[in-house]
C-alpha positions in Angstrom: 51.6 97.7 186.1 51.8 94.2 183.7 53.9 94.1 181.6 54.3 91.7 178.7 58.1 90.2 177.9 58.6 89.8 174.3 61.9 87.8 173.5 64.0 86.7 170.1 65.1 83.2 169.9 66.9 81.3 167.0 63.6 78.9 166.3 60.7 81.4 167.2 59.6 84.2 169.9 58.4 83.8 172.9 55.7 86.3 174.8 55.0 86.0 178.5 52.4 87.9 181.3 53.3 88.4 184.3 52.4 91.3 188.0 56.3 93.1 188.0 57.6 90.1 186.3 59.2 90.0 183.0 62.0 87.9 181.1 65.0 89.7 180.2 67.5 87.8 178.1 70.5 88.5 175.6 67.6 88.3 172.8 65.6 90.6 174.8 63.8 93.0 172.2 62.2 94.8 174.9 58.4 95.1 177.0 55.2 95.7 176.2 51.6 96.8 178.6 49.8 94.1 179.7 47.0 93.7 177.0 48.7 95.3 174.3 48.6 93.4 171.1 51.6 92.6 169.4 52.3 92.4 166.2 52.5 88.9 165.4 55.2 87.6 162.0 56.9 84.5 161.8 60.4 85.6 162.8 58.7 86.7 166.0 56.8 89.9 167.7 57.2 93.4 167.5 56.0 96.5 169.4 55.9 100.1 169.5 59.0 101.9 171.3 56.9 104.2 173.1 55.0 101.2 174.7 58.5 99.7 175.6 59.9 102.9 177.3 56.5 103.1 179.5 57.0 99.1 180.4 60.6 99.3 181.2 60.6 102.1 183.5 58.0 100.4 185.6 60.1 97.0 185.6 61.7 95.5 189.1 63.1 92.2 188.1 64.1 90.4 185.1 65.5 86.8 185.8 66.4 84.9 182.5 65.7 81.6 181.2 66.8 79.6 177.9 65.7 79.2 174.9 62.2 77.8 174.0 61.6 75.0 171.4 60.7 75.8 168.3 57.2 76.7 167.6 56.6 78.0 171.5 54.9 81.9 170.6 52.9 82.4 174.2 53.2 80.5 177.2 50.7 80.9 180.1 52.1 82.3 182.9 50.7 79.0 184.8 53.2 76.5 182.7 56.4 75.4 184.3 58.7 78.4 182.8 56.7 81.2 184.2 56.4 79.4 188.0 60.2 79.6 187.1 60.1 83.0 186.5 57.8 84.1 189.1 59.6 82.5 192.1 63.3 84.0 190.6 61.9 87.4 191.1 61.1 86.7 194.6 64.3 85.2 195.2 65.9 88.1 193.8 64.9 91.6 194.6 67.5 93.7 192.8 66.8 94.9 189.1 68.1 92.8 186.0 69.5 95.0 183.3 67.4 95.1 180.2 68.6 95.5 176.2 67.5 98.9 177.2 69.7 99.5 179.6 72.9 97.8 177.9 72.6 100.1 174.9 71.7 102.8 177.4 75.1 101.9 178.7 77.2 101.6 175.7 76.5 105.1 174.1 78.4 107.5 176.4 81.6 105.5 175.7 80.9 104.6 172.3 80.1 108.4 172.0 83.3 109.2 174.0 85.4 106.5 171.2 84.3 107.8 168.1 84.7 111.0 168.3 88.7 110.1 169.5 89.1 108.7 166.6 89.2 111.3 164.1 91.7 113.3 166.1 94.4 110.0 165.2 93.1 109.1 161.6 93.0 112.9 160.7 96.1 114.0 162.9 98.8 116.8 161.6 101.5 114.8 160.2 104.9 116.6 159.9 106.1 117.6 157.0 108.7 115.7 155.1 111.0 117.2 152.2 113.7 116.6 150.5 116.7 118.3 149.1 119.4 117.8 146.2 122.1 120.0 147.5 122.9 119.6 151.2 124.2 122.6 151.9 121.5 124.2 150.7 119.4 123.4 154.0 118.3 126.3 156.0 117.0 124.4 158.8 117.5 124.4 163.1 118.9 121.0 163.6 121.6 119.0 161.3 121.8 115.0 162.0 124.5 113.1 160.3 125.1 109.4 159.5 129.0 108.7 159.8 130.8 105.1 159.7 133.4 104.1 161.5 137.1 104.3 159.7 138.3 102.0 157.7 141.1 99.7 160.0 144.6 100.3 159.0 146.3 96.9 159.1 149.5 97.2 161.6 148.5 100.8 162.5 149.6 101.6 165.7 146.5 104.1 166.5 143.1 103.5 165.3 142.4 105.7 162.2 140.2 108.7 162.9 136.8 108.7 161.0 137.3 111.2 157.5 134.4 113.3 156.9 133.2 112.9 153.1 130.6 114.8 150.4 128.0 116.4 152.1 128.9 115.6 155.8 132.5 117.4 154.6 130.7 120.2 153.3 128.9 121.0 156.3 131.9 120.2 158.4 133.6 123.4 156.4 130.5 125.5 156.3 130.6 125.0 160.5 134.0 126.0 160.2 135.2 122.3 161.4 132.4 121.9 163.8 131.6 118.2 163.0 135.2 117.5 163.6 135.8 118.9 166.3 132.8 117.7 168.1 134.5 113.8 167.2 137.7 114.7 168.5 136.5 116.1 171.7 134.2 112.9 172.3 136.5 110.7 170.9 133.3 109.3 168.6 133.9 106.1 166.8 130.4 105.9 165.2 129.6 102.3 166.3 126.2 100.9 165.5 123.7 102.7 167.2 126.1 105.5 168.7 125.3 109.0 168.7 125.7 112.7 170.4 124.4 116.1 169.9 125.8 119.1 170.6 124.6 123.3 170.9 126.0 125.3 167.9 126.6 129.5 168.8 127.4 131.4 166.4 129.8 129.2 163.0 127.6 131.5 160.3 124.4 129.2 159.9 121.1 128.5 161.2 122.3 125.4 162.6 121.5 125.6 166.1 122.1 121.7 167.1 123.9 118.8 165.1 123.5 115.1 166.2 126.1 113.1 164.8 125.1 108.9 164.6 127.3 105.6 164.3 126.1 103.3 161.2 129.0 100.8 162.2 131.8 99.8 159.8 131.4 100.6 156.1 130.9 97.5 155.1 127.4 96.9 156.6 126.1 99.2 154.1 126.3 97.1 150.8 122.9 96.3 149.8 120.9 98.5 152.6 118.5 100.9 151.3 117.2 98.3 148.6 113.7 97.7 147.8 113.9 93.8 148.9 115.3 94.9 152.6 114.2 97.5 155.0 117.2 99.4 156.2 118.6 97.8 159.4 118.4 99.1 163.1 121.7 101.4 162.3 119.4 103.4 160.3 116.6 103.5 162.7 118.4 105.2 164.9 119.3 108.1 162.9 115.9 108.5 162.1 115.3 108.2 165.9 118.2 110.9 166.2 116.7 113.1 164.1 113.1 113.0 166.0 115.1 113.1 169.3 116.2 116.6 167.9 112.7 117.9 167.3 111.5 116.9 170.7 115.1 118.1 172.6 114.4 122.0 171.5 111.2 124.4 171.5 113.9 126.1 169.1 114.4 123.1 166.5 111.7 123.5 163.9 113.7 121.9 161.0 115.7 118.7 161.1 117.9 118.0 158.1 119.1 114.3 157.7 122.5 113.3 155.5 123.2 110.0 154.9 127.4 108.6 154.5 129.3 109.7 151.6 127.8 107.2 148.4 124.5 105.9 150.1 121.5 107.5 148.5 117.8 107.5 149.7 115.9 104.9 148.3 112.0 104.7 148.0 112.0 102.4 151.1 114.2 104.3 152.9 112.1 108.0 152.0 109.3 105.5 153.4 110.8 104.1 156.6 112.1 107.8 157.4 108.4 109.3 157.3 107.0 106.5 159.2 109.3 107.3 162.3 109.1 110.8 162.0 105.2 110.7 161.7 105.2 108.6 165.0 106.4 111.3 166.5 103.0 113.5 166.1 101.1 110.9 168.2 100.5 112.0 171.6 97.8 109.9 173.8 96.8 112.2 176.1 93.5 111.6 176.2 93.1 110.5 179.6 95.0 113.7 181.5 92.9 115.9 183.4 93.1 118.9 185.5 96.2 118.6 187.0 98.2 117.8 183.7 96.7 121.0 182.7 97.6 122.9 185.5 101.0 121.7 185.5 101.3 122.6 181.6 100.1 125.5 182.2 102.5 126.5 185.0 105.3 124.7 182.9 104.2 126.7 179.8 104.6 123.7 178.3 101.8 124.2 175.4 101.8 122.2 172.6 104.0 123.3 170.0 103.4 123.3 166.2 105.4 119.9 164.3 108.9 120.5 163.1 109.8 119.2 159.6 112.2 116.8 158.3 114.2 117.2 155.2 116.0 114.0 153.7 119.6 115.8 151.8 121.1 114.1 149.2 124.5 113.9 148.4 126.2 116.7 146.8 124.5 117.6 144.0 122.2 114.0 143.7 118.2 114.0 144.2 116.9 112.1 147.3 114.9 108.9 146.1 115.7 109.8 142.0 114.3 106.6 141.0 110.9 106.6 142.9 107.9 108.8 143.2 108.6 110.6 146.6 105.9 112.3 147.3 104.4 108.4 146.8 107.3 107.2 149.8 105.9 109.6 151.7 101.9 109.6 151.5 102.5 105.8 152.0 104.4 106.6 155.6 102.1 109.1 156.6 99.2 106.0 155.7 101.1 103.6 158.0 102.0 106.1 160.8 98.3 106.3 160.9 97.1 102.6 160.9 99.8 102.0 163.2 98.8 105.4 166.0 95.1 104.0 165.8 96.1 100.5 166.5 97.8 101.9 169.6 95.3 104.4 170.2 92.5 101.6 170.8 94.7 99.3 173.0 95.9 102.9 175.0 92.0 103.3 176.0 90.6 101.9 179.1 88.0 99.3 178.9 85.1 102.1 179.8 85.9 103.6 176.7 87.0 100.8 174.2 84.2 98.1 174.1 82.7 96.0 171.6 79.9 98.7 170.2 82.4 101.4 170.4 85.2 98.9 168.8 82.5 98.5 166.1 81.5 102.0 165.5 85.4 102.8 165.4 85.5 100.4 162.7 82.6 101.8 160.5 84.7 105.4 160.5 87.4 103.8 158.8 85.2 102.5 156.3 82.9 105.6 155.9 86.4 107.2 155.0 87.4 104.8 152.3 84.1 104.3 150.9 85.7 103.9 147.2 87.3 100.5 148.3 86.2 99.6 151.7 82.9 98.3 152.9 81.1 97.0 156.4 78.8 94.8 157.8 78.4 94.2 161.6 76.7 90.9 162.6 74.3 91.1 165.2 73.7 88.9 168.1 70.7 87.3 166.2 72.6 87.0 162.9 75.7 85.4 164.8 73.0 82.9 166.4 71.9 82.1 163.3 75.0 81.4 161.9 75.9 78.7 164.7 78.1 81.0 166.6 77.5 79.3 169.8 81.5 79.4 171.1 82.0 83.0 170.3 78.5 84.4 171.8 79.4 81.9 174.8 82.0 84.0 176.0 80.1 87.3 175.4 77.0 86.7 177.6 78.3 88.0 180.8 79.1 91.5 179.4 76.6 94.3 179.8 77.6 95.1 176.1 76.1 93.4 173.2 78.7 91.7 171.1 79.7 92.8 167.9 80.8 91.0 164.8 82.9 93.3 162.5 83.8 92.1 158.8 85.3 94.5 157.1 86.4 94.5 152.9 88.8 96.1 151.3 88.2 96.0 147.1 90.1 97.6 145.0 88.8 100.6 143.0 89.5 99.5 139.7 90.3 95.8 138.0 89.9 92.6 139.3 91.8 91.5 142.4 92.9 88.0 141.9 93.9 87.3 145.9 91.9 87.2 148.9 93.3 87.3 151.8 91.5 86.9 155.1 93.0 88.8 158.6 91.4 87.8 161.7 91.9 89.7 165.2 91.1 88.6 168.7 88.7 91.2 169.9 87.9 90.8 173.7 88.0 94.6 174.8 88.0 93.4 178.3 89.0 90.0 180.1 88.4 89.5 183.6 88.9 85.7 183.1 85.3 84.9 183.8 84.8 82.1 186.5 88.5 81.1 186.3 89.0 84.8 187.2 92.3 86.5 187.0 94.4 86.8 189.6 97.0 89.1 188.1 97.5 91.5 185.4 93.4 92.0 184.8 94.3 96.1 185.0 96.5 95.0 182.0 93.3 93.5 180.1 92.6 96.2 178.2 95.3 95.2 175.7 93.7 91.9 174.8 92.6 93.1 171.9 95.5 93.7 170.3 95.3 91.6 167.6 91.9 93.2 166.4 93.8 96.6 166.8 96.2 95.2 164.4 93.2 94.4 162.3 91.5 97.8 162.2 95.0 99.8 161.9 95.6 97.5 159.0 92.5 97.9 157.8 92.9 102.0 158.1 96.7 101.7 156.3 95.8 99.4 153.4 92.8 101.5 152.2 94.7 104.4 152.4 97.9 103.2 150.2 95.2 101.4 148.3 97.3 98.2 146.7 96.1 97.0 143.7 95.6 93.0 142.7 94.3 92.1 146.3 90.7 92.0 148.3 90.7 91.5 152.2 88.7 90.4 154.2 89.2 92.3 158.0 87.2 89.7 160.9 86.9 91.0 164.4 84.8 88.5 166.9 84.1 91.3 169.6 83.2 90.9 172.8 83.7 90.9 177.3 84.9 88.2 179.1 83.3 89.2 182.4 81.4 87.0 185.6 77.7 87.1 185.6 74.9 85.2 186.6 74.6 84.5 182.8 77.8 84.3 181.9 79.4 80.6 180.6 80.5 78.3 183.4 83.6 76.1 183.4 82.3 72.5 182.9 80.0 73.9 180.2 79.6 72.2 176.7 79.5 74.7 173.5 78.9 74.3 170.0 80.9 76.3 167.4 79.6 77.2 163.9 81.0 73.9 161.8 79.3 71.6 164.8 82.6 71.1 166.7 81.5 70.7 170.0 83.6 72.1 172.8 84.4 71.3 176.6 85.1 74.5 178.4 87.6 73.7 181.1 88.7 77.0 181.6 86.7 80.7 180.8 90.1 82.1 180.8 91.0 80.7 177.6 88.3 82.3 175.8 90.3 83.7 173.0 90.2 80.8 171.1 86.8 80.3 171.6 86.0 83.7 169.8 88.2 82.8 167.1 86.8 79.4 166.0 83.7 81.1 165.1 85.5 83.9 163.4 88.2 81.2 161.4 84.7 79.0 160.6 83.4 82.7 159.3 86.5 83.6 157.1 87.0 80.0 155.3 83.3 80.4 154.3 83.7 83.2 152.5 85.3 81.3 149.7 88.6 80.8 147.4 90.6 82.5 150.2 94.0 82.4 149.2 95.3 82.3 152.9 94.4 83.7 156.6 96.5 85.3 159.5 95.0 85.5 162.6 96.8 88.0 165.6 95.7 87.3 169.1 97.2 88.4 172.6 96.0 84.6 173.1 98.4 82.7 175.4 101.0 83.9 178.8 103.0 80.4 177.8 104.8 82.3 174.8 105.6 85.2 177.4 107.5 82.4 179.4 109.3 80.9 175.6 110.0 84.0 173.9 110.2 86.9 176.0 108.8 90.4 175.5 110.3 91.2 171.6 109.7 88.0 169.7 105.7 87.0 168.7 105.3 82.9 168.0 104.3 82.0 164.8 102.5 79.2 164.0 101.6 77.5 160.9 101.9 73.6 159.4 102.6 75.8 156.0 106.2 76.4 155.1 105.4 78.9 151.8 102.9 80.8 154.3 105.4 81.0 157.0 108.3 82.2 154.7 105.7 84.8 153.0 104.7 86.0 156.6 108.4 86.1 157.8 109.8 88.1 154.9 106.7 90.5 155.7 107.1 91.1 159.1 111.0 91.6 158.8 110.3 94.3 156.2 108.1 96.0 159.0 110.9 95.6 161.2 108.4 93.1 163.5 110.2 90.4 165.0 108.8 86.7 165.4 110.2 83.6 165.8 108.0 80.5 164.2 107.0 78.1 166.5 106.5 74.1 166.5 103.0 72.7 165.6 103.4 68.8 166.5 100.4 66.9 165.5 101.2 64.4 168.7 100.3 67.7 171.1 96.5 67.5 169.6 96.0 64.3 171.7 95.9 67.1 174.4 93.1 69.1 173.6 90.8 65.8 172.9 87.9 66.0 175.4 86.4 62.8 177.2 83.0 63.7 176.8 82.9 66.5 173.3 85.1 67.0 170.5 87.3 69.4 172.2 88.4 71.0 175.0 89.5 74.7 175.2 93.3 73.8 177.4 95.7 71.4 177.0 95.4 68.4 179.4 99.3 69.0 179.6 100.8 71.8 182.5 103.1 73.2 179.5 103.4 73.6 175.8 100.0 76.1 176.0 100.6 78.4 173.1 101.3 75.4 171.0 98.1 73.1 172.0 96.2 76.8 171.5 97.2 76.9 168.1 96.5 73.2 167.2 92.9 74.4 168.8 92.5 76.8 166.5 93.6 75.1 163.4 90.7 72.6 163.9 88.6 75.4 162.4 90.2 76.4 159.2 90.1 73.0 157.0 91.2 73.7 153.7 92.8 77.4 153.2 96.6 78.1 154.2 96.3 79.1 158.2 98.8 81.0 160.5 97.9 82.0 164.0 100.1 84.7 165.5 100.4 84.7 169.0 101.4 88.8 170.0 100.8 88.3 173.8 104.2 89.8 174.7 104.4 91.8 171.7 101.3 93.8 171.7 102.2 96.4 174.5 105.3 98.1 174.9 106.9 97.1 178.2 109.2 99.3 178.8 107.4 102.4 178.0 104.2 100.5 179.7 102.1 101.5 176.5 100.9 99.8 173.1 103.2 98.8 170.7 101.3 98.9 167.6 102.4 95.6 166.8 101.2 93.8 163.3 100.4 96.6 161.5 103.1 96.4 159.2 103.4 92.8 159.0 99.8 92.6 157.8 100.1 95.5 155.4 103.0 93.9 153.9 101.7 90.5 153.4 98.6 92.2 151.5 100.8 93.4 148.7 103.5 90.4 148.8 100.5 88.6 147.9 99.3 91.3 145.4 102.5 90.8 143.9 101.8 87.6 142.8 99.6 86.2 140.3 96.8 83.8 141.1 98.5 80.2 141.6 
């Protein structure tokens, strides 16, 4: 059967004839029967889909070529191109994959994605309370905050810890159980300390009590406040008290008291509910029959959440001088936008790819359709813009790539920031040509810093700050080898007319994100942009697995994006940005090149590539490589969630400069 080729390019459409021999290309809009007339316009040519179903089935090869010059419509099969064509399909018998076939492709995971993620955005939360009078609590499971004593100048023995307000109440309601449990374990309460014990009997419902070292007294002076996020001492006795729900089937009800003369604050109530709400998160998605089987055998069936009640001092409220039930819904938001971030990274790359990263992303907004909207860029549209680095790096993939911009407007009044949050969105990198020769399992988690993006994007529309529009960019695509994919030695052209030297298709990354910086300047009186990436293994090698690099040539930007992340309990350490190290990334023979000619320094000289995009607007780049997946427990972290949630109402904060 003829068939007919109909193909898209940027300056007009080509239409070729051929005996078992059509064009596929990554602007293939699909085949028509030989003879069939199609619909001629002056972006191109059209046909009907029933015409391209017959056509496709019947296809055996479909070699591709490049573009056309503009003007080109139909080309006899006899011109130069389609002798081209004609001997590629001898030369190569097996099947091309079609558009067809890629989308054909795509929908079972994309399927498979979407409907995982309303099982994380719409997850059972635990439920958080609090409580005036401690003693009050009827609850399974006690968990108290001690200090260590005060020292006794000259005293011969150390002083033994004295139990005050609430944590002595309960200590006489046990009938001296809290002290006995310190004597027999000789607790001194030091930072981060902590045991548990089983309660029989003592007259209560307490069935366990968990007692946690805050350190010495002192320490606690200005934690709790609203311009600091309680330190690790208090993490852990939130970590205590979920350590409780998960130790005991039994424990349905954790109570949590805080030293005699520290109340709950606001931010406190909030950083309490976001660890206990990170509990609910379970990523089993990927267990099959014998993790049932063995649950089943186990009888280890998932139990319903236990609840967690904040207790006041004696007689005091928990959080008197804030809206709780606010604390609360805004920890439950960010537990959210945090699990989803993890939950994308978690996912393999057969089920996380760019159309399913895409359709993940138009949930979120179809859920927050009061302030958020969406628009996905197409292959075509990103061609027009002048994409030509980020849909470089794409065109080995079987998937289509997928621009995501996402907004966040507030419902009501004028916001007078705009902020502009970029993530690196390659759902897979196999390194391309330069392949990788380690780790590539791991490559699922390079796109972290789009995860950041999305869970950000899913946490700010749900607290819904005020004063403050952003702007949520995602360049997805695959970094994989094909016979179409980019070549090292290659020259590109990004979307401001940088041309770029590709050295090395392993450092991809930054080629995505030049088009996507290009894309956010241009949207306009941007007040600043943070872009996340998993982008470099040199800031592995200078900072280890808990610290991301930061890198900016603005001090006010850094300092707001430091304070941020430290209130999100993030760590990152900013990095140098030498102008010198630019020299570097100067190609001989195009504006750029995509490494540094230099063996080390290669998260800074990938930075300094990536600020040669972003002109005018205050730029940070945020290099989360180590940061983005959890080591030790050999899962995602969530990382830069919080940070970017907390920059978007620093700025909110502030009026328009």
């Amino acid at each position: 059967m003829d068939v007919k080729a109909v193909i898209r390019v940027p300056s007009g459409a080509l239409a070729m004839r051929g005996s078992n021999c059509v064009l596929s290309y990554t602007q293939c809009v699909g085949f028509v029967p030989a003879g069939a007339a199609p619909v001629g316009s002056r972006s191109g040519w059209g046909w009907t889909r029933a015409s391209a179903r017959q056509a496709s089935s019947s296809m055996r090869v479909a070699p591709r070529i490049p573009a056309v010059a503009a003007g080109s419509l139909v080309v006899p099969l006899a011109w130069n191109v389609g002798q081209y064509l004609e001997r590629s399909a001898r030369a190569r018998p097996s099947a091309r994959r079609t558009s067809t076939r890629m989308m054909a492709t795509a929908e079972p995971y994309k399927t498979a994605l979407q409907s995982q993620v309303p099982m994380v955005l719409e997850m059972a939360m635990p439920q958080v309370t609090r409580l005036a009078s401690p003693v009050a609590f009827d609850g399974d499971a006690l968990v108290v905050a001690l200090n260590e004593a005060d020292e006794v100048e000259g005293a011969a023995e150390p002083t033994p810890i004295t139990l005050t307000g609430a944590a002595a109440e309960w200590d006489e309601k046990l009938d001296g159980a809290i002290t006995g449990l310190i004597a027999d374990e000789k607790f001194k309460a030091k930072t981060g300390s902590s045991i548990s014990a089983r309660l029989f009997g003592k007259g209560s419902s307490i069935k366990r009590i968990s007692l946690v070292g805050l350190g010495k007294r002192t320490t606690l002076s200005k934690e709790g406040s609203e311009e600091s996020k309680p330190p690790v001492s208090y993490k852990s006795l939130f970590s205590a008290a979920v350590a409780a729900a998960k130790g005991s089937k039994a424990v349905k009800k954790v109570g949590l008291i805080l030293p005699d003369g520290v109340e709950w604050s606001a931010q406190m109530c909030t950083d309490a509910g976001e660890a206990f709400c990170a509990y609910a998160f379970k990523d089993e998605r990927f267990q099959g029959s014998i993790a049932a089987e063995a649950k089943e055998k186990e009888g280890t069936t998932d139990e319903p959440l236990a609840s967690f009640c904040l207790l006041g001092s004696s007689g005091s409220d928990v959080a008197q001088d804030s809206d709780f039930d606010a604390s609360v819904a805004r920890a439950k938001a960010i537990a959210r936008g945090q699990g989803f971030a993890k939950h994308l990274v978690n996912a393999p790359p057969n089920v996380v790819n760019p159309v399913s990263l895409a359709e993940s992303a138009k949930y979120i907004a179809s859920q927050h359709a009061d302030v958020m909207s969406i628009k996905i860029l197409e292959r075509d549209e990103c061609e027009a813009l002048g994409m030509g680095s980020y849909l470089a790096v794409g065109r080995g993939s079987v998937y289509p790539p997928k621009f995501i911009h996402m907004t966040y407007k507030p419902a009501s009044g004028t916001a007078t920031k705009k902020l502009a949050f970029v993530g690196k969105g390659l759902t897979f990198d196999s390194g391309g040509y330069n392949i990788k020769t380690q780790m590539m399992e791991k490559m699922k988690f390079d796109m972290g810093g789009s995860a950041a993006v999305l869970g950000a994007a899913a946490a700010i529309a749900g607290i819904k700050p005020a004063n403050v529009e952003v702007h949520f960019i995602v360049a997805a695509c695959e970094n994989m080898v094909d016979s179409d994919a980019y070549r090292p030695g290659d020259i590109i052209t990004a979307s401001n007319g940088v041309t770029i030297e590709v050295l090395n298709t392993d450092a991809e990354g930054r080629l995505t994100l030049a088009d996507a910086l290009v894309y956010a300047e241009k949207l306009g009186s941007v007040d600043a942009i943070l872009e996340m990436s998993t982008l470099t293994g040199a800031i592995m090698m200078a900072l280890g697995n808990d610290y991301a690099g930061l890198f900016t040539q603005n001090d006010a930007f850094a300092e707001r994006i430091q304070k941020s992340a430290k209130a999100g309990g993030e760590k990152m350490w900013r990095m140098p940005m030498p102008d010198e190290y630019a020299e570097q990334i100067k190609s001989k023979i195009a504006d750029l090149q995509n490494i540094g000619s230099a063996p080390r320094g290669g998260a800074i000289t990938a930075a300094l590539f990536l600020q040669k995009f972003v002109k005018k607007v205050p730029f940070a780049h945020l290099d989360i490589a180590n940061t983005a997946w959890d080591w030790t427990a050999s899962q995602a972290s969530g990382y830069g969630v919080k940070t970017y949630l907390n920059l978007a109402e620093l700025y909110a904060k502030e009026d328009k400069e």
